[in-house]
C-alpha positions as YAML, in Angstrom:
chain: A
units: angstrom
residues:
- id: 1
  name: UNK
  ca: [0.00, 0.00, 0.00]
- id: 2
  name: UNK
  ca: [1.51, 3.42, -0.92]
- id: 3
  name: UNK
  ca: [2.32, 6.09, 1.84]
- id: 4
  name: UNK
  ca: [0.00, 8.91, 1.83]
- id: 5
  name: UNK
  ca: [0.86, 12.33, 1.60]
- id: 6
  name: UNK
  ca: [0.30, 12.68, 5.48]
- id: 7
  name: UNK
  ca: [3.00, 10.46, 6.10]
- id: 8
  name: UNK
  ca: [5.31, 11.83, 4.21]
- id: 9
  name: UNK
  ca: [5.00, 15.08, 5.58]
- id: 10
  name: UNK
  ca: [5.18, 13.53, 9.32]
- id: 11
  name: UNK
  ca: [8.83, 12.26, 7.52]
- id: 12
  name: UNK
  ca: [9.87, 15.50, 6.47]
- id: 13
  name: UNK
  ca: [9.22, 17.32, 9.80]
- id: 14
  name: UNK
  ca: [11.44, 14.19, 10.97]
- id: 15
  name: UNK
  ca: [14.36, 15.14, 8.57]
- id: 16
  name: UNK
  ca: [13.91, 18.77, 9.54]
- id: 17
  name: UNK
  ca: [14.29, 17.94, 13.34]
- id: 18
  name: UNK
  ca: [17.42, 15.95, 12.38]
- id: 19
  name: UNK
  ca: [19.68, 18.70, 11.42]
- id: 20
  name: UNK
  ca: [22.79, 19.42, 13.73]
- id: 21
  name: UNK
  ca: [21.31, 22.66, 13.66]
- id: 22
  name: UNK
  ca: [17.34, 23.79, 13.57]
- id: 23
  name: UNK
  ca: [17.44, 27.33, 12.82]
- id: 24
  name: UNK
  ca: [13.76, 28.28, 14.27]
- id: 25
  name: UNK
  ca: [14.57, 31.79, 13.95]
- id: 26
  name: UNK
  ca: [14.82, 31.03, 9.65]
- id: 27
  name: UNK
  ca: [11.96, 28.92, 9.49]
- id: 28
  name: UNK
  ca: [10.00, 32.04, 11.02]
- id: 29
  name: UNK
  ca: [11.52, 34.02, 7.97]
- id: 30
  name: UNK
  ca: [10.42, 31.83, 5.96]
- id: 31
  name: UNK
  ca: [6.61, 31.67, 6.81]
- id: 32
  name: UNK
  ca: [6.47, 35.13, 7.04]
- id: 33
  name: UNK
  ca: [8.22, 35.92, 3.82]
- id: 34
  name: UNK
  ca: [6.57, 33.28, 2.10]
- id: 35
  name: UNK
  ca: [2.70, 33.50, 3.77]
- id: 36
  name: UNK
  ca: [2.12, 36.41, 6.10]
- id: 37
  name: UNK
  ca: [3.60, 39.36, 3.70]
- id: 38
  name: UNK
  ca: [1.27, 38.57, 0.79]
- id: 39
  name: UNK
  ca: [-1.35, 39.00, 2.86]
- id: 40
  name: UNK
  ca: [-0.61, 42.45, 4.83]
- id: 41
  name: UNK
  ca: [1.99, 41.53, 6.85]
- id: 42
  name: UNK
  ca: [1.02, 40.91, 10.38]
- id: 43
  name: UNK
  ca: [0.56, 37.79, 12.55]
- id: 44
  name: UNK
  ca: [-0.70, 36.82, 15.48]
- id: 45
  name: UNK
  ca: [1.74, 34.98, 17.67]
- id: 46
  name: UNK
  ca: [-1.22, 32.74, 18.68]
- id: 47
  name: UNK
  ca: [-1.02, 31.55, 14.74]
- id: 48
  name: UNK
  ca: [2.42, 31.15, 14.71]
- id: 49
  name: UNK
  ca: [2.52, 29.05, 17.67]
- id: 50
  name: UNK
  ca: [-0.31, 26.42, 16.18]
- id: 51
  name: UNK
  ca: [1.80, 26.55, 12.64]
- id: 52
  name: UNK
  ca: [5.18, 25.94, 14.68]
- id: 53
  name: UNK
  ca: [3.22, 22.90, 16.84]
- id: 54
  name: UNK
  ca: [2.30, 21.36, 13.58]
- id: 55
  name: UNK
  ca: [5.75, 21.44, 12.99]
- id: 56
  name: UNK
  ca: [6.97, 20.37, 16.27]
- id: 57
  name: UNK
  ca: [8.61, 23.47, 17.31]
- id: 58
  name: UNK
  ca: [8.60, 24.19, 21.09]
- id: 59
  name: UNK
  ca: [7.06, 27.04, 22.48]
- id: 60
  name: UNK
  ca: [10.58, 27.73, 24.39]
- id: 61
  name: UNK
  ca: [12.10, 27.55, 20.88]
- id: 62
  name: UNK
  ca: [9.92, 29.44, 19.02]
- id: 63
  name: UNK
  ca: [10.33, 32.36, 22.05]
- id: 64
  name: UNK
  ca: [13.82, 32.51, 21.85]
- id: 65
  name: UNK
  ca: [13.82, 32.74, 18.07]
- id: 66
  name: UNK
  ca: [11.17, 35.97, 18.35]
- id: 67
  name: UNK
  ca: [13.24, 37.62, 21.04]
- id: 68
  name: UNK
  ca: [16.33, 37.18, 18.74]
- id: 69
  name: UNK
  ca: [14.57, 38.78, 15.31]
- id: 70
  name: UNK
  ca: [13.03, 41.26, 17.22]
- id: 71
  name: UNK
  ca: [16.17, 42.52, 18.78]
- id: 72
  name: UNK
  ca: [18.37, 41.85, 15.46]
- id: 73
  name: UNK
  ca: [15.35, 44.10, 13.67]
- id: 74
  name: UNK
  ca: [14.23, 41.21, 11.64]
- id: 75
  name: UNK
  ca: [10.52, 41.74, 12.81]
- id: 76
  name: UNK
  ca: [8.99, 44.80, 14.64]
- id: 77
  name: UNK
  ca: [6.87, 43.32, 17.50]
- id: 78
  name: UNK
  ca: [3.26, 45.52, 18.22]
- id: 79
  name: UNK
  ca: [1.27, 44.79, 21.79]
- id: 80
  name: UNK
  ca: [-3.03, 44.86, 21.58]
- id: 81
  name: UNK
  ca: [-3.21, 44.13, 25.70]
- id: 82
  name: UNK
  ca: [-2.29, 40.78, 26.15]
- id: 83
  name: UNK
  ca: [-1.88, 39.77, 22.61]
- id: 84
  name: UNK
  ca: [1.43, 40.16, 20.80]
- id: 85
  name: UNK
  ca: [1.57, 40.76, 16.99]
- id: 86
  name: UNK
  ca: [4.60, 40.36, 14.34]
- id: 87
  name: UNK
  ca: [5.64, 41.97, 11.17]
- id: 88
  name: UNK
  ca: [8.84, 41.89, 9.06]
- id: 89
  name: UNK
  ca: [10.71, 44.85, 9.99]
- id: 90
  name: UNK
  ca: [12.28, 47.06, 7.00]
- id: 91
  name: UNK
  ca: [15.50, 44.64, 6.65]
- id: 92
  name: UNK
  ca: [13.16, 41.44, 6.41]
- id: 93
  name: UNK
  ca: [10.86, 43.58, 4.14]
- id: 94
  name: UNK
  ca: [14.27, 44.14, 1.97]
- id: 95
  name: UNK
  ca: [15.66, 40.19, 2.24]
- id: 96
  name: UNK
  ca: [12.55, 38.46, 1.08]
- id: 97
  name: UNK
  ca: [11.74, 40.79, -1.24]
- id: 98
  name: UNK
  ca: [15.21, 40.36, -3.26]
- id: 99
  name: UNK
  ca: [15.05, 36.91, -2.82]
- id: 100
  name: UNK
  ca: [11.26, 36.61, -4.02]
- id: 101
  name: UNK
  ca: [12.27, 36.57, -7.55]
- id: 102
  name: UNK
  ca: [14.84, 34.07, -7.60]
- id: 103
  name: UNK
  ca: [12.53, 31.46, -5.20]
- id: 104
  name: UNK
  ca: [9.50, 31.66, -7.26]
- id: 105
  name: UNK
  ca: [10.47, 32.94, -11.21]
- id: 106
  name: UNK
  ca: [11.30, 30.36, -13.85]
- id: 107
  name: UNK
  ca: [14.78, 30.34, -15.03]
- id: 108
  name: UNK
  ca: [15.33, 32.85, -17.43]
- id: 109
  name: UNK
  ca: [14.60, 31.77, -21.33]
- id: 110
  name: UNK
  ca: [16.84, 34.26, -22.74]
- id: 111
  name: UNK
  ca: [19.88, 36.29, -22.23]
- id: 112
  name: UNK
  ca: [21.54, 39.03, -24.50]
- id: 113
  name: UNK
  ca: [25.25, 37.97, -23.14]
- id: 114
  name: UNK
  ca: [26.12, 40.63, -20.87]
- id: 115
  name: UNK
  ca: [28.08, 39.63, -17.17]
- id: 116
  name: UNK
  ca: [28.16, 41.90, -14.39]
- id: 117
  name: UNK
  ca: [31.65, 41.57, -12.63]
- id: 118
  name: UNK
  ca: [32.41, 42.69, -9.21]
- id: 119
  name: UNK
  ca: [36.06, 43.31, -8.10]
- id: 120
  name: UNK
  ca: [36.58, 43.83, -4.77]
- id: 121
  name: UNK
  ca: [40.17, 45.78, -3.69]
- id: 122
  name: UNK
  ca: [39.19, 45.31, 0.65]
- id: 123
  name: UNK
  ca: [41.52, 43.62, 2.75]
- id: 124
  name: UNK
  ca: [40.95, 40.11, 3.47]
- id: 125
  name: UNK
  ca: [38.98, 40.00, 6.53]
- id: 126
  name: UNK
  ca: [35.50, 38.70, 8.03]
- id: 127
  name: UNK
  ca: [33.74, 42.02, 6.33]
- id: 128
  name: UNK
  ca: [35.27, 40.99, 3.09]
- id: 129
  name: UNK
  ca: [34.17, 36.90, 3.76]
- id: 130
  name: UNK
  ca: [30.64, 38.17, 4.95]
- id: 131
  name: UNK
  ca: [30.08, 39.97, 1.50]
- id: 132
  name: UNK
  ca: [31.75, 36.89, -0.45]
- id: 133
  name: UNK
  ca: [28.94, 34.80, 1.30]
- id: 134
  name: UNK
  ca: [26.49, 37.49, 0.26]
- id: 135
  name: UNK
  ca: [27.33, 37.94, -3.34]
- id: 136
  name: UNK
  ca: [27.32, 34.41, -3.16]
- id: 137
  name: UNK
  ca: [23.67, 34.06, -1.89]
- id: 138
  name: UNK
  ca: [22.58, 36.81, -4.80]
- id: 139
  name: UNK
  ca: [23.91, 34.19, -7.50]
- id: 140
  name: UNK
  ca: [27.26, 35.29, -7.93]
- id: 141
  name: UNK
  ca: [30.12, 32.97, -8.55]
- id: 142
  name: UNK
  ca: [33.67, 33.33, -7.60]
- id: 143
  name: UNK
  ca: [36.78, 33.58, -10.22]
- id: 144
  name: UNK
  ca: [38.97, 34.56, -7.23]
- id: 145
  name: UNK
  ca: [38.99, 35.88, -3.51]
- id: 146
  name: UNK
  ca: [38.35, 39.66, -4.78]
- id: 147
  name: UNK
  ca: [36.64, 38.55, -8.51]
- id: 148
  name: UNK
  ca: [32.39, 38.17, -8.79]
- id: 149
  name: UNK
  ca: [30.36, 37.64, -12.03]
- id: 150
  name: UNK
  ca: [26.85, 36.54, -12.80]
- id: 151
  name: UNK
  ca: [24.80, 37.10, -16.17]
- id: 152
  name: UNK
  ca: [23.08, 40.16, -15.97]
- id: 153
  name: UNK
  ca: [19.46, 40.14, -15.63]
- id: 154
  name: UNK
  ca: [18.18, 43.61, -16.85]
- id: 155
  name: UNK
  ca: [17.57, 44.92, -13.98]
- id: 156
  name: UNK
  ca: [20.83, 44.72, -11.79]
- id: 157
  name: UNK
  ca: [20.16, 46.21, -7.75]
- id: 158
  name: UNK
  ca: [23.54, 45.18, -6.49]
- id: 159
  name: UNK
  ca: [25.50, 48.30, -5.17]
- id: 160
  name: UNK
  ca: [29.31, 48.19, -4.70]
- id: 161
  name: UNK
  ca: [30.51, 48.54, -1.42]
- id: 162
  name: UNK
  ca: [33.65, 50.53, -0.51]
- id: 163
  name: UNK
  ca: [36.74, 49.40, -2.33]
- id: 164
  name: UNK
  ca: [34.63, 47.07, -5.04]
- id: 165
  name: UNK
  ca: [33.86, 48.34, -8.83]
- id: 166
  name: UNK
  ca: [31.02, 47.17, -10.64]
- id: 167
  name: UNK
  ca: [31.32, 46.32, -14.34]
- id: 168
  name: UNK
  ca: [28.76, 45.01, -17.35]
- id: 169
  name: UNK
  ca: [30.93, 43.16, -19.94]
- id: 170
  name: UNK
  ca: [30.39, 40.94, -22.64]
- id: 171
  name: UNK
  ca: [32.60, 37.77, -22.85]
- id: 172
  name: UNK
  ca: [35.17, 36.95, -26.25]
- id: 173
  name: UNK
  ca: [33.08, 34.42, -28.55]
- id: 174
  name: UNK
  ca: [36.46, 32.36, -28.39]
- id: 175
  name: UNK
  ca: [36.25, 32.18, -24.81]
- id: 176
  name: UNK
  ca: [35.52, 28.83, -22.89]
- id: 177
  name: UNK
  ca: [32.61, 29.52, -21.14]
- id: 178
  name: UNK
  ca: [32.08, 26.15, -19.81]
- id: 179
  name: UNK
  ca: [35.16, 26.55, -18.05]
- id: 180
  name: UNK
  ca: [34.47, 29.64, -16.56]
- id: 181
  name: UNK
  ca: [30.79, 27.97, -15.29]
- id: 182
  name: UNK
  ca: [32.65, 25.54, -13.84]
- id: 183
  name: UNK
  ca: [35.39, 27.64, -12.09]
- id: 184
  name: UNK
  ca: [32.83, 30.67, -11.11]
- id: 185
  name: UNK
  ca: [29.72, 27.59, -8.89]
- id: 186
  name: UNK
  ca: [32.32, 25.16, -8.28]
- id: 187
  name: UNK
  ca: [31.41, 25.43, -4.52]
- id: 188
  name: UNK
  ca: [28.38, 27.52, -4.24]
- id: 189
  name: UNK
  ca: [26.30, 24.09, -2.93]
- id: 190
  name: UNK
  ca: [23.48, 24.97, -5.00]
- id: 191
  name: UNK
  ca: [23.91, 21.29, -6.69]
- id: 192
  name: UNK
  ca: [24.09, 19.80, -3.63]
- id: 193
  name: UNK
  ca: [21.25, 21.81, -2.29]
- id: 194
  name: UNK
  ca: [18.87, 20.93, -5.89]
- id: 195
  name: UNK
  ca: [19.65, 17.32, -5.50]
- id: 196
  name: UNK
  ca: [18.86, 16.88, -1.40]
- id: 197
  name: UNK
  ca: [15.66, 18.61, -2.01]
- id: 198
  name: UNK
  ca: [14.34, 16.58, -4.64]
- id: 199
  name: UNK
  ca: [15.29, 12.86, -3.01]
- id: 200
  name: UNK
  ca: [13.86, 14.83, 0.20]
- id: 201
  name: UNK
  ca: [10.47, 15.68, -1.54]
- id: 202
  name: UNK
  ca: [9.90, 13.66, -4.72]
- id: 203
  name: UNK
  ca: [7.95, 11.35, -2.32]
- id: 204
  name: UNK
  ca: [5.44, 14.13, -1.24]
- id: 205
  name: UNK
  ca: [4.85, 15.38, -4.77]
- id: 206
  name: UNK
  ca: [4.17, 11.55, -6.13]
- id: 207
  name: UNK
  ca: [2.01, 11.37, -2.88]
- id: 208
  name: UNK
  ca: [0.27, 14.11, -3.55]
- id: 209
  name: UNK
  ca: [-0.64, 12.83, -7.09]
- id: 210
  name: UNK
  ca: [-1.89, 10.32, -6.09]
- id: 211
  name: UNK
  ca: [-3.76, 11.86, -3.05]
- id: 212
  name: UNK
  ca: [-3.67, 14.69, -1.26]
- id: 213
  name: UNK
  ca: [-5.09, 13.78, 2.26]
- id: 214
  name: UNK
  ca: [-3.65, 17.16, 3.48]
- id: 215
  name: UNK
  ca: [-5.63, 19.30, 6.02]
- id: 216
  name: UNK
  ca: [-4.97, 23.06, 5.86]
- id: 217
  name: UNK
  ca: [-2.74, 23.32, 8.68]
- id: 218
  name: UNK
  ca: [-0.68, 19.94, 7.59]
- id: 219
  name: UNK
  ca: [-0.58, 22.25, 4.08]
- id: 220
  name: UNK
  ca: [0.93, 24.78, 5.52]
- id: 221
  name: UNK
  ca: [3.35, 22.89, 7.29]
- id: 222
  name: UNK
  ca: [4.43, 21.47, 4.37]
- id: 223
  name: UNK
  ca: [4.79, 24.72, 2.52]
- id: 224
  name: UNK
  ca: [6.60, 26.05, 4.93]
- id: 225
  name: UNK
  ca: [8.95, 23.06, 4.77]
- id: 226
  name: UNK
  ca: [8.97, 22.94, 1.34]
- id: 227
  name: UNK
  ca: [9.82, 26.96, 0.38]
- id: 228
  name: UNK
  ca: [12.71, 26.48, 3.56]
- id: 229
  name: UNK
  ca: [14.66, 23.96, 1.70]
- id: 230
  name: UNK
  ca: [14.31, 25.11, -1.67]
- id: 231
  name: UNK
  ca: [15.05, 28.75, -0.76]
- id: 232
  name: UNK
  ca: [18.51, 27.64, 0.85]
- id: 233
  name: UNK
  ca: [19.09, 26.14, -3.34]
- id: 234
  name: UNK
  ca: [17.48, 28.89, -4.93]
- id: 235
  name: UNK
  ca: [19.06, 31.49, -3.27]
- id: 236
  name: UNK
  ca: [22.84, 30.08, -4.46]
- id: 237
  name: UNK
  ca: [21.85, 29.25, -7.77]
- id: 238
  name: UNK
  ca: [23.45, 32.04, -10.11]
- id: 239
  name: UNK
  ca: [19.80, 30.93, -12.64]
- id: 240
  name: UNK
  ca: [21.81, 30.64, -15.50]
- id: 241
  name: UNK
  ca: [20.25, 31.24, -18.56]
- id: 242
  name: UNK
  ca: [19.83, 27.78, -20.45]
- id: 243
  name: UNK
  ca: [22.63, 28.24, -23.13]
- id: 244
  name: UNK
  ca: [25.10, 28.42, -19.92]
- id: 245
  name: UNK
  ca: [23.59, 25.45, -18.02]
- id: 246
  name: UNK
  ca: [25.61, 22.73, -17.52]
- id: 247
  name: UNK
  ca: [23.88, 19.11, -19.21]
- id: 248
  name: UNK
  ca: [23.88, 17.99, -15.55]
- id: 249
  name: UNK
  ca: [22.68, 21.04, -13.58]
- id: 250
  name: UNK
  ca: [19.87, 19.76, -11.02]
- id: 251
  name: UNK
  ca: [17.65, 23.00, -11.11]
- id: 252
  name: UNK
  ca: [14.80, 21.81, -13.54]
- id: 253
  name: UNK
  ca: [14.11, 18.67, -11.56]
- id: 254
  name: UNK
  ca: [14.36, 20.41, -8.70]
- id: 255
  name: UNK
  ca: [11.80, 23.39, -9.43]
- id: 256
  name: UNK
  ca: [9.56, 21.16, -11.08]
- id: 257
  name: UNK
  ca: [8.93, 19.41, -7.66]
- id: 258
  name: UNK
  ca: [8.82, 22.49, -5.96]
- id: 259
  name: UNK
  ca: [6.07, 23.94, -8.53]
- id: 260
  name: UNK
  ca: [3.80, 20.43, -8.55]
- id: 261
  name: UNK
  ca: [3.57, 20.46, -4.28]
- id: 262
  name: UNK
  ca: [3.22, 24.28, -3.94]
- id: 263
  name: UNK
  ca: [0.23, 24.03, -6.69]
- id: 264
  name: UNK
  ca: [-1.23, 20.92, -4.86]
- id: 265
  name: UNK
  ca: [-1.16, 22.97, -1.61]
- id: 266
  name: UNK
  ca: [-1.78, 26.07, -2.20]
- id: 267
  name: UNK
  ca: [-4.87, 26.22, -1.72]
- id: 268
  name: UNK
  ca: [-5.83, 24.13, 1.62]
- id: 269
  name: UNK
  ca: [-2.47, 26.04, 2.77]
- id: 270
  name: UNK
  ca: [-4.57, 29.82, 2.22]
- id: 271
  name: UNK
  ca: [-8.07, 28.51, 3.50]
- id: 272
  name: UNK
  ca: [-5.75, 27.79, 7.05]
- id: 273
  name: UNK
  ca: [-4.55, 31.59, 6.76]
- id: 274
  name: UNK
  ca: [-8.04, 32.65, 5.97]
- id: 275
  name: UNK
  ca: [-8.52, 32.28, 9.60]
- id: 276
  name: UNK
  ca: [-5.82, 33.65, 11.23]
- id: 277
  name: UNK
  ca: [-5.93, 36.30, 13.10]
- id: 278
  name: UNK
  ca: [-3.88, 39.48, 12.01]
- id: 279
  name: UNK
  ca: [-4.86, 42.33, 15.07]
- id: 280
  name: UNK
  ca: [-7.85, 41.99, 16.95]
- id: 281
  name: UNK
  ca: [-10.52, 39.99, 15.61]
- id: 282
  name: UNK
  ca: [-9.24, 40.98, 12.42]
- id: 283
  name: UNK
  ca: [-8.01, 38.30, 9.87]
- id: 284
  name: UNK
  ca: [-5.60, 38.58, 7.44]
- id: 285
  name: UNK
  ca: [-5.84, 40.26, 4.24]
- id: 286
  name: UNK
  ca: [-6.66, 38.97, 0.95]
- id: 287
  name: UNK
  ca: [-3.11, 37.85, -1.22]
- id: 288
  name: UNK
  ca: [-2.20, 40.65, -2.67]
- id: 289
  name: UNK
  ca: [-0.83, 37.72, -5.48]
- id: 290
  name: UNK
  ca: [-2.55, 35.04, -7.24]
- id: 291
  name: UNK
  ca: [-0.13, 32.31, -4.46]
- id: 292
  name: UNK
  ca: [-1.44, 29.60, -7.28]
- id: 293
  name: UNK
  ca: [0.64, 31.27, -9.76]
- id: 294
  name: UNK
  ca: [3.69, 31.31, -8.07]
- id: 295
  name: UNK
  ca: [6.60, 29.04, -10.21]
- id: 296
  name: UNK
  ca: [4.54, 29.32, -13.28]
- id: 297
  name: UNK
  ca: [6.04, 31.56, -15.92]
- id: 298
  name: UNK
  ca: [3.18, 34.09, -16.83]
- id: 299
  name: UNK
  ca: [2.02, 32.57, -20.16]
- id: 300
  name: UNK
  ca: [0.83, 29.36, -18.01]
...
């Protein structure tokens, strides 16, 4: 008899809770990147605590985490007498909002050849290895300690820093560009990421095919599972347009998966949010986005 959807969630809060390290404090990012902001941006702690139960997070946990955004000015915390309320502060507004893009757009279909390149002069220090790891995160690969490229998308936001210089170059047709691929993501984990996440949740989405036996609170569970794992991929991937993707690159599979589950439980997911309350006996508002549409390209 095949598993049903159910128990393959049950399985994947399992995994989760194996980790040598459950960052609670990220998986609140996540659901509030991913769910709340869509929908005016403010939760009830009450909510978050059943969502985070489903998920086997302890209340101790789940405090600590809150305490730590709050005071980092992740989320800006607002009191109604006894009841406490959360919403992404400016520099969560900022994070998920870059990263929006590259979690839920297709890959690009075409490209007219132009690189932006990074060069960073600063001395080689933790400032210089916390921007590597964030030019990293924005899908940029690394020629060298001080050297950054990715293919430009149009619409480049990245601002240099002190001592880095921004450039938009085309590369020599003679050039080996497979090489440079190679070189630039050798170590960015975004294969390693693609290829966890789909053994990890290939089972759900076949599941779910089959059957999906999913309550709304079990839906959102898994969402919130689902968008936290493929973010940490998504997020390294440099989405290289498909004339620069390696034969083997583990993307496609990958985002297919996450597109099938998310579609499946989208819906049962929002009717769960549909009663939440936002402040007072208010409930949240109405998705400012079509969620359903989310990993489709627009012509779908």
């Amino acid at each position: 008899m095949s598993e049903t959807a159910h128990s393959h969630v049950e399985r994947l809060i399992d995994a989760f809770h194996g980790q040598e390290r459950i960052r609670v404090w990220s998986l609140v990012i996540t659901i509030f990147g991913d769910a709340v902001n869509p929908r005016g941006g403010e939760l009830w702690l009450g909510s978050l605590q059943e969502l985070m139960s489903r998920l086997r997070v302890e209340p101790s946990a789940l405090r600590a985490a809150m305490s730590r955004l709050t005071s980092d000015g992740w989320l800006l915390r607002i009191r109604e007498g006894r009841n406490s309320y959360y919403r992404l502060a400016e520099a969560g507004q900022t994070e998920f909002a870059e990263a929006t893009t590259r979690i839920y757009a297709p890959a690009p279909v075409s490209w007219d050849g132009q690189w932006t390149i990074i060069l960073s002069n600063g001395p080689n220090d933790r400032k210089r290895e916390a921007r590597r790891s964030a030019l990293q995160s924005a899908g940029f690969g690394a020629l060298s300690r001080g050297l950054f490229l990715r293919p430009s998308d149009g619409a480049e936001s990245i601002a240099a820093q002190p001592d880095e210089f921004i450039f938009s170059a085309h590369l020599r047709g003679e050039s080996n560009v497979g090489a440079l691929i190679e070189k630039a993501w050798s170590d960015v984990g975004a294969q390693r990421s693609y290829a966890s996440f789909t053994q990890d949740f290939r089972p759900l989405d076949e599941a779910l095919r089959a059957k999906n036996d999913l309550d709304p609170l079990s839906s959102m569970a898994a969402r919130t599972l689902l968008i936290h794992a493929f973010r940490r991929a998504a997020l390294r991937d440099p989405n290289l347009p498909p004339k620069l993707t390696p034969d083997a690159w583990k993307a496609d599979e990958a985002r297919r998966i996450a597109s099938s589950i998310y579609s499946a439980i989208a819906e049962a997911s929002e009717r769960w949010l549909d009663e939440c309350k936002r402040s007072g006996d208010r409930t949240l508002e109405t998705p400012a986005i079509d969620i359903s549409r989310r990993f489709r390209a627009p012509s779908t």
